[in-house]
Steps between C-alpha positions, in 0.01 A plus 500: 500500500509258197609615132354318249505626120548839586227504747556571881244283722403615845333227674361338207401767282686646202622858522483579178109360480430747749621767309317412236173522713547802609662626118134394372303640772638842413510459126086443542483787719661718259317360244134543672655883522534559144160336448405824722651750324375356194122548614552822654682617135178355332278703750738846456463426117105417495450836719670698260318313225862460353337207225344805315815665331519129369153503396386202718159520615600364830789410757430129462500547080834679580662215669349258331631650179807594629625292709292154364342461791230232532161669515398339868872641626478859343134535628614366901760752486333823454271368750773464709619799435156620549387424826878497708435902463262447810667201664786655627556208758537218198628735239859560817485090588486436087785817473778390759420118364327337819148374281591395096288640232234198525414577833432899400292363207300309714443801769466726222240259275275522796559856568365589136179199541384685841624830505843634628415618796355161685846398393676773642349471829640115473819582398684353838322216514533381117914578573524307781391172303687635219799519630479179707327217219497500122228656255285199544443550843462866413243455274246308747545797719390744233210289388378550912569826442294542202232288663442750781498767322297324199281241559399422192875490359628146506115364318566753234837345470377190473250537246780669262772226609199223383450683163868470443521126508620342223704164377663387244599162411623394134745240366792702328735428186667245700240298673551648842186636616519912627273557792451870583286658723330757786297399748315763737549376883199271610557262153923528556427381879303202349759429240796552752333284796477209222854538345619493854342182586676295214787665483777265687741690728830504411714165569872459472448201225257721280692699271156715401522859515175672689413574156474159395352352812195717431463517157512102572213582806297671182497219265442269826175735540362473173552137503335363792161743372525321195545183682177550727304554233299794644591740231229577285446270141682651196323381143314199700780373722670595808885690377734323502909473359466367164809360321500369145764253408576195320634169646795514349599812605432427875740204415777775377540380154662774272296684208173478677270797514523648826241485794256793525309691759234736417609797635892498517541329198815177386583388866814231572466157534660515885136682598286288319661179685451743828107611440447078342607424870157510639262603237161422327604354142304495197630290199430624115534328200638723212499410134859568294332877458414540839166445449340387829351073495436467832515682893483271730363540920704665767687246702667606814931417537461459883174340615340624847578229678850394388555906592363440819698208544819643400394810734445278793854388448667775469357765629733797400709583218761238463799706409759555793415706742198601381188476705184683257200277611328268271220688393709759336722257326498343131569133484824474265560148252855384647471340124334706266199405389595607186805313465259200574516533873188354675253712719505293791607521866837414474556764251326790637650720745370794684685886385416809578482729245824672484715165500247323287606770196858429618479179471371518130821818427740316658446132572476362838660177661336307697591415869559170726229659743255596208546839451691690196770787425528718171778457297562823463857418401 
């Protein structure tokens, strides 16, 4: 036995972490037993019609009213409360604390979609994945459920899960953009199977939460359709990321007006040195009242075959220990361009993505062996 901080180990394990195991095994045991006797007080009340001497026209108005419940939680619980009457199987697995209360929603969800009794005769079959996987594996085994008994079920579903869809995406006060959004199933699998095949798995050198490895995997998205130039033509031209800036304030110099983009408004000079990378340019003229003189033609930074070049060369993103093939990569001015660097091959370098905005946040040094770290310090 070792002692260590007040903590008896027993062949490698803590005593007191044990405990602790067990202490919250019990505590959500309990807990999943008061959740009972909550529902089966709701049920006792909504028999007696108890919300009347309050002059509620309903159990769900009561508790809502009452007790603030959220509209979705009051109405789940009377049918809870509801259809456990004739399950007595669930209703004694949800009492002594063996299923928690989102497994007897699920059972008792279906029970009210295709009638209590298919349910009931179920009963020992829905428990013994109950009390064996969590409420998502549950849930597949009520949809079969629901299949048998109604065929027609899941494409009703599906139709009202399609008219749900919605998204939102709008830049807010303080330039971040809010995405919000519901997807029914077939359009979430789409989305999903594409997030998942840019998002980068975890690595021990990339700090990036999951959140930020896909939200990075969206804007990838987006940017190689723009880049293909399938999407369809928006006033006469293919969309594209438009940025409006002078060329002093891509040089830094104080008191200039600040870049622009069309839809997120005054952006920093760090990402217009990022998008100017590898980007179609088109030079204006302005008058003193920014009257426009003269647009001039589109000129590409990186030309196809010094791209192709540099591609051949290096074929993956330069920065250590990164490997993100060459046709997913931007080709990054060791020198910016701006700061008079030139766009030719011994300037260019191949980045992915991810490390080519790092490079721009944080600076990057340049290796013996040709490729680059962040200076993130």
């Amino acid at each position: 036995m070792l002692r260590v901080g007040g903590l008896r180990y027993y062949g490698g394990m803590a005593r007191g972490v044990v405990e602790l195991g067990q202490q919250i095994r019990d505590l959500h045991q309990r807990l999943t037993q008061l959740q009972a006797k909550l529902v089966h007080c709701v049920g006792e009340f909504d028999t007696q019609q108890g919300y009347k001497l309050h002059d509620y026209r309903s159990t769900q108005a009561w508790l809502r009213s009452e007790l603030r419940m959220h509209p979705r939680d009051a109405s789940h619980t009377v049918t809870m409360a509801r259809q456990l009457r004739h399950l007595d199987l669930v209703d004694e697995a949800f009492t002594t604390g063996r299923i928690s209360r989102e497994h007897v929603a699920l059972i008792t969800r279906t029970a009210r979609q295709v009638g209590v009794e298919h349910v009931a005769a179920s009963q020992e079959t829905l428990l013994e994945v109950a009390t064996t996987t969590h409420p998502g594996q549950l849930r597949i085994a009520t949809q079969h459920l629901r299949q048998c008994v109604d065929p027609d079920a899941l494409d009703r579903d599906a139709v009202k899960a399609y008219e749900k869809r919605e998204l939102s995406a709008a830049p807010t006060i303080y330039g971040m953009v809010a995405i919000n959004g519901l997807l029914d199933p077939a359009s979430g699998e789409v989305v999903l199977s594409a997030l998942d095949a840019l998002t980068d798995p975890p690595r021990d050198e990339d700090p990036r939460t999951t959140g930020q490895r896909r939200a990075d995997a969206l804007t990838e998205l987006c940017r190689r359709s723009l880049d293909t130039g399938t999407l369809p033509q928006v006033n006469g031209e293919k969309p594209h990321v438009l940025v409006t800036t002078s060329y002093e304030a891509l040089l830094g110099q104080l008191g200039t007006e600040l870049a622009r983009m069309p839809w997120t408004g005054p952006t920093s000079p760090t990402d217009v040195r990022l998008l100017a990378c590898d980007c179609a340019i088109i030079p204006a003229v302005l008058d003193s009242a920014g009257e426009v003189l003269d647009i001039g033609r589109k000129s590409r930074t990186w030309p196809t075959a010094l791209r192709r070049a540099i591609e051949l060369r290096d074929r993956t993103c330069r920065y250590l220990d990164c490997d993100t093939p060459a046709q997913h990569c931007d080709i990054h001015h060791w020198h910016s361009w701006i700061d008079g660097g030139p766009t030719n091959y011994d300037n260019g370098v191949l980045t992915c993505r991810h490390h080519h905005t790092l490079a721009h946040r944080y600076g990057a040094t340049k290796r013996p062996d040709g490729r680059f770290t962040v200076n993130r310090n």
